[in-house]
C-alpha positions in Angstrom: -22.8 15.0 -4.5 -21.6 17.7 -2.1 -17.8 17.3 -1.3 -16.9 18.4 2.2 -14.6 21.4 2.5 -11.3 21.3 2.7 -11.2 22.5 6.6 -13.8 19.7 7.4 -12.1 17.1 5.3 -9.0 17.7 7.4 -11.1 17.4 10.7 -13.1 14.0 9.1 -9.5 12.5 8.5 -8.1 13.9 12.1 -11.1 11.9 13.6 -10.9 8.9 11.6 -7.3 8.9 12.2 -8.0 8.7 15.8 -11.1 5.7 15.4 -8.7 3.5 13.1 -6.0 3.3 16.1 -8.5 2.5 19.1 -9.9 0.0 16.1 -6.5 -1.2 15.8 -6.0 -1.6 19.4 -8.7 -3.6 19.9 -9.3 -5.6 16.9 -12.9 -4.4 16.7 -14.7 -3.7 13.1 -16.6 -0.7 11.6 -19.3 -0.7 9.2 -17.9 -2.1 6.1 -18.0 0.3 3.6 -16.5 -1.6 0.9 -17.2 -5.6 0.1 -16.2 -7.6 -3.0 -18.4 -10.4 -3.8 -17.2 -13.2 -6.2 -20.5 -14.4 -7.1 -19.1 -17.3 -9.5 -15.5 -19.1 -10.1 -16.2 -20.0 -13.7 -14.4 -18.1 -16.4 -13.8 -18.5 -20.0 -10.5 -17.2 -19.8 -7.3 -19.1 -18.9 -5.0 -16.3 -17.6 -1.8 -17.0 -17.0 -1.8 -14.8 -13.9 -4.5 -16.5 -12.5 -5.8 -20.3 -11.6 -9.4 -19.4 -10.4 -10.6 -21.1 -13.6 -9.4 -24.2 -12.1 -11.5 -24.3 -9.3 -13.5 -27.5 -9.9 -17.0 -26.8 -11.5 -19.3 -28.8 -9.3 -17.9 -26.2 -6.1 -21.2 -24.6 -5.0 -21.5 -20.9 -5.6 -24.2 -18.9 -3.7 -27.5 -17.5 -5.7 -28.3 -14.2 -6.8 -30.9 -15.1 -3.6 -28.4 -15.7 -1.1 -26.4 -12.4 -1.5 -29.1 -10.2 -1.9 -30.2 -11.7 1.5 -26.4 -11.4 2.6 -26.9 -7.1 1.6 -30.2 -7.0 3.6 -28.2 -7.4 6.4 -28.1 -3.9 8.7 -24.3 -4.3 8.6 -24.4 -2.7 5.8 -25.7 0.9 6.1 -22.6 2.5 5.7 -21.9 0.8 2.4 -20.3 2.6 -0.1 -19.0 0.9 -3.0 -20.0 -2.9 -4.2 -17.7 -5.1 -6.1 -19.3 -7.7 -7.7 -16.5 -9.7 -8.9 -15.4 -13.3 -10.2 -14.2 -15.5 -12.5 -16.4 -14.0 -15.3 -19.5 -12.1 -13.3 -21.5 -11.9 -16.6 -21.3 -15.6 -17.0 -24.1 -15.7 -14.2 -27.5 -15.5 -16.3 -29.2 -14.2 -12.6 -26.7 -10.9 -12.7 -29.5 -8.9 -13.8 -31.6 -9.8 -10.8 -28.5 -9.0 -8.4 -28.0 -5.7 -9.9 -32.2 -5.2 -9.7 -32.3 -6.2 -6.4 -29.2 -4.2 -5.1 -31.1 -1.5 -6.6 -33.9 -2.5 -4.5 -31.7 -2.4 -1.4 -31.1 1.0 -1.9 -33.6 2.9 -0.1 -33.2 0.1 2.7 -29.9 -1.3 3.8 -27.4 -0.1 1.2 -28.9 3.7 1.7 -25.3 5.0 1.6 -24.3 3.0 -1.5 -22.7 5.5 -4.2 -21.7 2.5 -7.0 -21.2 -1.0 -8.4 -17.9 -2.0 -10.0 -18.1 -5.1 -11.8 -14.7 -6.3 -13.2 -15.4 -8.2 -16.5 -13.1 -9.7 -19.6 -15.0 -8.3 -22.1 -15.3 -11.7 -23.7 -18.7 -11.7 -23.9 -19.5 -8.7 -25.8 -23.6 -9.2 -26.4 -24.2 -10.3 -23.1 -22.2 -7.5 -21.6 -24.1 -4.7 -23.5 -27.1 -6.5 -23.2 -26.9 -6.7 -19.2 -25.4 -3.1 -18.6 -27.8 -1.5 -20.9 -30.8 -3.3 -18.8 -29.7 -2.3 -15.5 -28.4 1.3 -16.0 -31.9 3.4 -15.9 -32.6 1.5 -12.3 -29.0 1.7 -11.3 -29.2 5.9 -12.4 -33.0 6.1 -10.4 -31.1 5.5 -7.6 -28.2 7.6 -8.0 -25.7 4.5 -8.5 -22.7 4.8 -10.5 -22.2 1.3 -12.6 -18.2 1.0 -12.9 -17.1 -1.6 -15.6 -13.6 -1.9 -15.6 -12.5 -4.3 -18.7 -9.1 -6.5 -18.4 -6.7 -5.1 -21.3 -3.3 -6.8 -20.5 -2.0 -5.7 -24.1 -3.1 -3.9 -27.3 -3.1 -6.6 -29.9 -2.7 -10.5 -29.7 -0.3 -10.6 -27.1 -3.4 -10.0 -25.1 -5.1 -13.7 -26.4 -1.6 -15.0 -25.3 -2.0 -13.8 -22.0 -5.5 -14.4 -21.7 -5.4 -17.9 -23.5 -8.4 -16.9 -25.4 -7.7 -16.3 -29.3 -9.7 -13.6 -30.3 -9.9 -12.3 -26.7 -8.2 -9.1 -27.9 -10.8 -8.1 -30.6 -13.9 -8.8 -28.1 -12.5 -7.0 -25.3 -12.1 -4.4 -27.9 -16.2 -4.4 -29.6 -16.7 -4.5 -25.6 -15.3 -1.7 -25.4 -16.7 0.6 -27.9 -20.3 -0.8 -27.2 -20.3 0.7 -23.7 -18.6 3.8 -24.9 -21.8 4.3 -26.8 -24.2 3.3 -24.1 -21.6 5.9 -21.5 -23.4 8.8 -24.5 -26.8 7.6 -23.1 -26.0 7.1 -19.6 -24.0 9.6 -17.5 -23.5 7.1 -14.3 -22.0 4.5 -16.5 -18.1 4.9 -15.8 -15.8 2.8 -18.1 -12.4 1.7 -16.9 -9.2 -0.5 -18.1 -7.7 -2.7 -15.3 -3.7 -4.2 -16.4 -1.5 -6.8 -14.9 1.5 -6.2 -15.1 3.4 -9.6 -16.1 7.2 -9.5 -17.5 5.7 -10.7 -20.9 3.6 -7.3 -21.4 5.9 -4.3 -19.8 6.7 -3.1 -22.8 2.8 -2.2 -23.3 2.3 -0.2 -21.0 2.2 3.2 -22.8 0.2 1.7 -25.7 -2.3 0.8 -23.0 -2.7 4.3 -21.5 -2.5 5.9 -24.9 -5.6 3.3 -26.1 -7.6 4.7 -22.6 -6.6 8.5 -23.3 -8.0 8.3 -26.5 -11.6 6.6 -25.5 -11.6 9.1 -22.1 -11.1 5.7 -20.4 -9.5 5.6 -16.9 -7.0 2.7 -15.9 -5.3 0.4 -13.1 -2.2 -0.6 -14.0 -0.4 -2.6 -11.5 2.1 -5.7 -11.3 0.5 -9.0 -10.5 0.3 -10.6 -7.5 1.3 -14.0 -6.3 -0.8 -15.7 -3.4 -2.3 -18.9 -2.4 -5.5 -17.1 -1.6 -7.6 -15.3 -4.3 -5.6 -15.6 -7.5 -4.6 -19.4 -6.2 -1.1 -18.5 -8.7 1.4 -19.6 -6.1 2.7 -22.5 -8.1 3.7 -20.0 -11.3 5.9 -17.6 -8.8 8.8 -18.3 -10.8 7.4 -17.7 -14.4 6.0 -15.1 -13.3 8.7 -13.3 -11.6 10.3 -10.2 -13.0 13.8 -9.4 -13.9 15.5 -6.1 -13.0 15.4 -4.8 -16.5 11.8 -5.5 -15.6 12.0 -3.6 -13.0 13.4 -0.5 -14.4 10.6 0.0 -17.3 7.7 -0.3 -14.7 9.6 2.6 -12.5 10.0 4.5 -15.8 6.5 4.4 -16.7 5.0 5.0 -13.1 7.2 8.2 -12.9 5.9 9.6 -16.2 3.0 11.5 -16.9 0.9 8.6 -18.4 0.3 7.6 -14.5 -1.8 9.8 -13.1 -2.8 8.0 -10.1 -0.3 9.7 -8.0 -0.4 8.1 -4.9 -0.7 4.5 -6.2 2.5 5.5 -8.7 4.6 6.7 -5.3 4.0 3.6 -3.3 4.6 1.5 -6.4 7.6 2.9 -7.2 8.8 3.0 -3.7 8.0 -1.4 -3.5 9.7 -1.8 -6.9 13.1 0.1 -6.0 12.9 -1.8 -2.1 11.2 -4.9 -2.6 8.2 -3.9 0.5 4.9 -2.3 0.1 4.8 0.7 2.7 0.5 1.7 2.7 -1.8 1.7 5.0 -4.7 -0.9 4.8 -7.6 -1.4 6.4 -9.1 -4.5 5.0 -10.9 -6.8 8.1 -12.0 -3.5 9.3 -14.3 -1.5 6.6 -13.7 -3.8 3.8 -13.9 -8.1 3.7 -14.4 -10.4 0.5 -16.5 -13.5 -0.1 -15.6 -15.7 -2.1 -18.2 -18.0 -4.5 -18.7 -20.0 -1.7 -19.8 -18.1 0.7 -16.3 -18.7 2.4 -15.5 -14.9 4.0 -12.0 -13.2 4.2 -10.9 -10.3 5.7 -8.5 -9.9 3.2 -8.8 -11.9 -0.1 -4.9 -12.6 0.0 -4.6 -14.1 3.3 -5.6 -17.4 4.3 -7.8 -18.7 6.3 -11.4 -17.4 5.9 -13.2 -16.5 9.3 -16.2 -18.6 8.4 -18.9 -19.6 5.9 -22.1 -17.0 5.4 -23.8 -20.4 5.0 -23.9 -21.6 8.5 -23.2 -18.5 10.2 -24.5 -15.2 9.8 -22.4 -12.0 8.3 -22.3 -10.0 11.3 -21.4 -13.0 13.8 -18.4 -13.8 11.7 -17.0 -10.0 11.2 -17.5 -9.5 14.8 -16.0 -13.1 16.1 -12.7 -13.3 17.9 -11.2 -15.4 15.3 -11.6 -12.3 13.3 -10.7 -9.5 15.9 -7.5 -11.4 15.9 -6.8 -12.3 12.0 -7.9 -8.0 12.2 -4.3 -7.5 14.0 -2.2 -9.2 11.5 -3.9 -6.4 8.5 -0.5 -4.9 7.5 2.1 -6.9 9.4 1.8 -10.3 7.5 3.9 -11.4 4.6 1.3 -10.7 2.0 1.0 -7.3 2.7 4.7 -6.2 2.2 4.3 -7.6 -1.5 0.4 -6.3 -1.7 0.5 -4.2 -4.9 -3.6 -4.1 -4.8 -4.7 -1.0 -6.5 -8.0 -0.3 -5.4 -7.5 -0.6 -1.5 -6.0 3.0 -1.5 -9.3 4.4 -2.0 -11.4 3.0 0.8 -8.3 2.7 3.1 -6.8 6.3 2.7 -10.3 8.0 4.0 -10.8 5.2 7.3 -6.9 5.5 7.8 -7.4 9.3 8.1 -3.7 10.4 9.3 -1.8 9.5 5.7 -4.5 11.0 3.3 -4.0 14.2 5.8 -0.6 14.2 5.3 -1.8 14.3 1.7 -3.9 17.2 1.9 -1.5 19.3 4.3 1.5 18.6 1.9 -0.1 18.8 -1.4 -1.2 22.5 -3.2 -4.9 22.2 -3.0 -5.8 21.9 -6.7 -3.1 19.2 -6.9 -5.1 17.6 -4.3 -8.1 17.9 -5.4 -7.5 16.4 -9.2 -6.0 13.3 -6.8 -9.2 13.3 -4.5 -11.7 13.3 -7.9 -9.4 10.8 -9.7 -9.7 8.4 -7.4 -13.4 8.8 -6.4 -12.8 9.8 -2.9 -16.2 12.2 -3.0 -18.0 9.1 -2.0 -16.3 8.6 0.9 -16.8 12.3 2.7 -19.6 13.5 1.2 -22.8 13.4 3.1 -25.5 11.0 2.5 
């Protein structure tokens, strides 16, 4: 993958800086470049972050049919990353064929697609080997990263607690070593820890970045989030709210060098010392979510969805007026000043343009380039 140089990165983010307001203005859409799919509500987890395990089990989820059709659409040529998330994604026996057919895809629709993320619990250790070690040669035949990113929300049992899973700490754990050893046979098979930050676990924080420096693991470590739309956790706001002594231990460990993930760390730290999130977003305009349902939002923590894929197709619904104007409220509504979302940075900083060049004007340029690897901007810049 050739990265751009430095000059034309600066121009690329001067023009896209420039696109995102007259998108802005008018409440139009680009080319999604990002999409997370939650192909299935079930889980075998009871987090207590988290109510989408209570989603009743007779709610119809689409078929590893229905979003491959879904990616066939020409919307999505300038496709970059796919997040195929849930509930627990590997509790769907037709994953495999998703993954095959996205692979499929490739030379058609999704001919800019760089990698799949699949958040997982780990739970499932056999099946989760089993799957990823089946679908990484075609995933690597097409030059697709495969991103697993395992829930660790503490290093020992406090992790079942959390999880309301006994045992859910030492699976997680076999998880993990099993793909550390498949990651020895497959070099586009990238291994990540994703933590939630809930008062009960703060303290573990530098036990969790020491457990992913030591297995060359890379992490997203951010506090939770309370919303009536994709976590459906409003009703445990107040058990779930943290104190100020809270407070002071996530600043501490943010600002020391376990964090790496400088930008994320700066914004953080600025929402936990004000109490608003100050980044730019651009979800409704290169990035929705669909949920199970086929139900699709712009953003997956504000409510309503803009339609169903079921009765109406993709691109009518990303390019209806009910959406143009749900677009205009991306960064103004009352979800965004508490939106502590860590992966939005990565497709939102490029499309943005103006902050990341900020970024690169203010930062020394190996500084900036160590940010620009470590959170996978290459994919973003770098020509197809």
């Amino acid at each position: 993958m050739k990265t751009l140089s430095r000059l034309a990165l600066g121009l690329q983010l001067f023009k896209n800086g420039l696109r995102f307001q007259y998108l802005q203005h008018t409440g139009k859409p680009a080319k999604p470049q990002v999409v997370s799919l939650e192909i299935t509500h079930h889980c075998i987890a009871k987090c207590a972050m988290c109510n989408i395990w209570k989603i009743p089990r007779d709610v119809p989820e689409l078929s590893a049919g229905d979003w491959l059709d879904l990616l066939a659409s020409p919307l999505f040529t300038d496709l970059r990353e796919l997040d195929i998330t849930g509930g627990e994604p590997f509790l769907r026996q037709d994953l495999p064929a998703l993954l095959l057919g996205t692979c499929e895809l490739k030379g058609r629709t999704l001919s800019s697609l760089k990698a799949v993320i699949i958040p997982t619990n780990g739970i499932l250790t056999e099946r989760v080997l089993s799957v990823t070690e089946q679908v990484l040669p075609a995933l690597s035949s097409q030059g697709l990263e495969f991103v697993m990113v395992c829930s660790m929300d503490a290093v020992g049992e406090l992790h079942d607690q959390i999880r309301n899973y006994k045992g859910a700490w030492q699976k997680v754990d076999k998880t993990i070593e099993g793909l550390i050893a498949l990651r020895q046979r497959f070099s586009n098979l990238i291994i990540g820890l994703k933590t939630t930050i809930l008062p009960v676990n703060v303290a573990q924080l530098d036990d969790i970045a020491r457990y992913a420096e030591r297995r060359d693991l890379f992490t997203i470590i951010s506090p939770r989030i309370i919303t009536e739309g994709r976590y459906l956790n409003a009703e445990h706001a107040a058990a779930l709210a943290f104190r100020p002594e809270h407070i002071e231990k996530m600043i501490a460990f943010f600002d020391s060098e376990r964090f790496q993930w400088s930008y994320h760390k700066n914004r953080l730290v600025d929402y936990l010392r004000t109490g608003t999130m100050k980044k730019p977003c651009t979800c409704g305009y290169n990035y929705f979510f669909v949920r199970s349902n086929g139900e699709l939002f712009l953003c997956p923590l504000i409510n309503p969805s803009v339609g169903n894929i079921r009765q109406h197709s993709v691109e009518e619904l990303f390019a209806s007026e009910n959406a143009s104007r749900m677009r205009r409220r991306i960064g103004k509504s009352p979800e965004c000043y508490t939106c502590t979302e860590p992966g939005l940075e990565r497709y939102a900083l490029p499309f943005q343009g103006f902050s990341y060049l900020s970024l690169l004007l203010s930062m020394e340029k190996e500084p900036f380039l160590q940010l620009h690897r470590h959170m996978g901007m290459d994919k973003y810049f770098s020509r197809p």
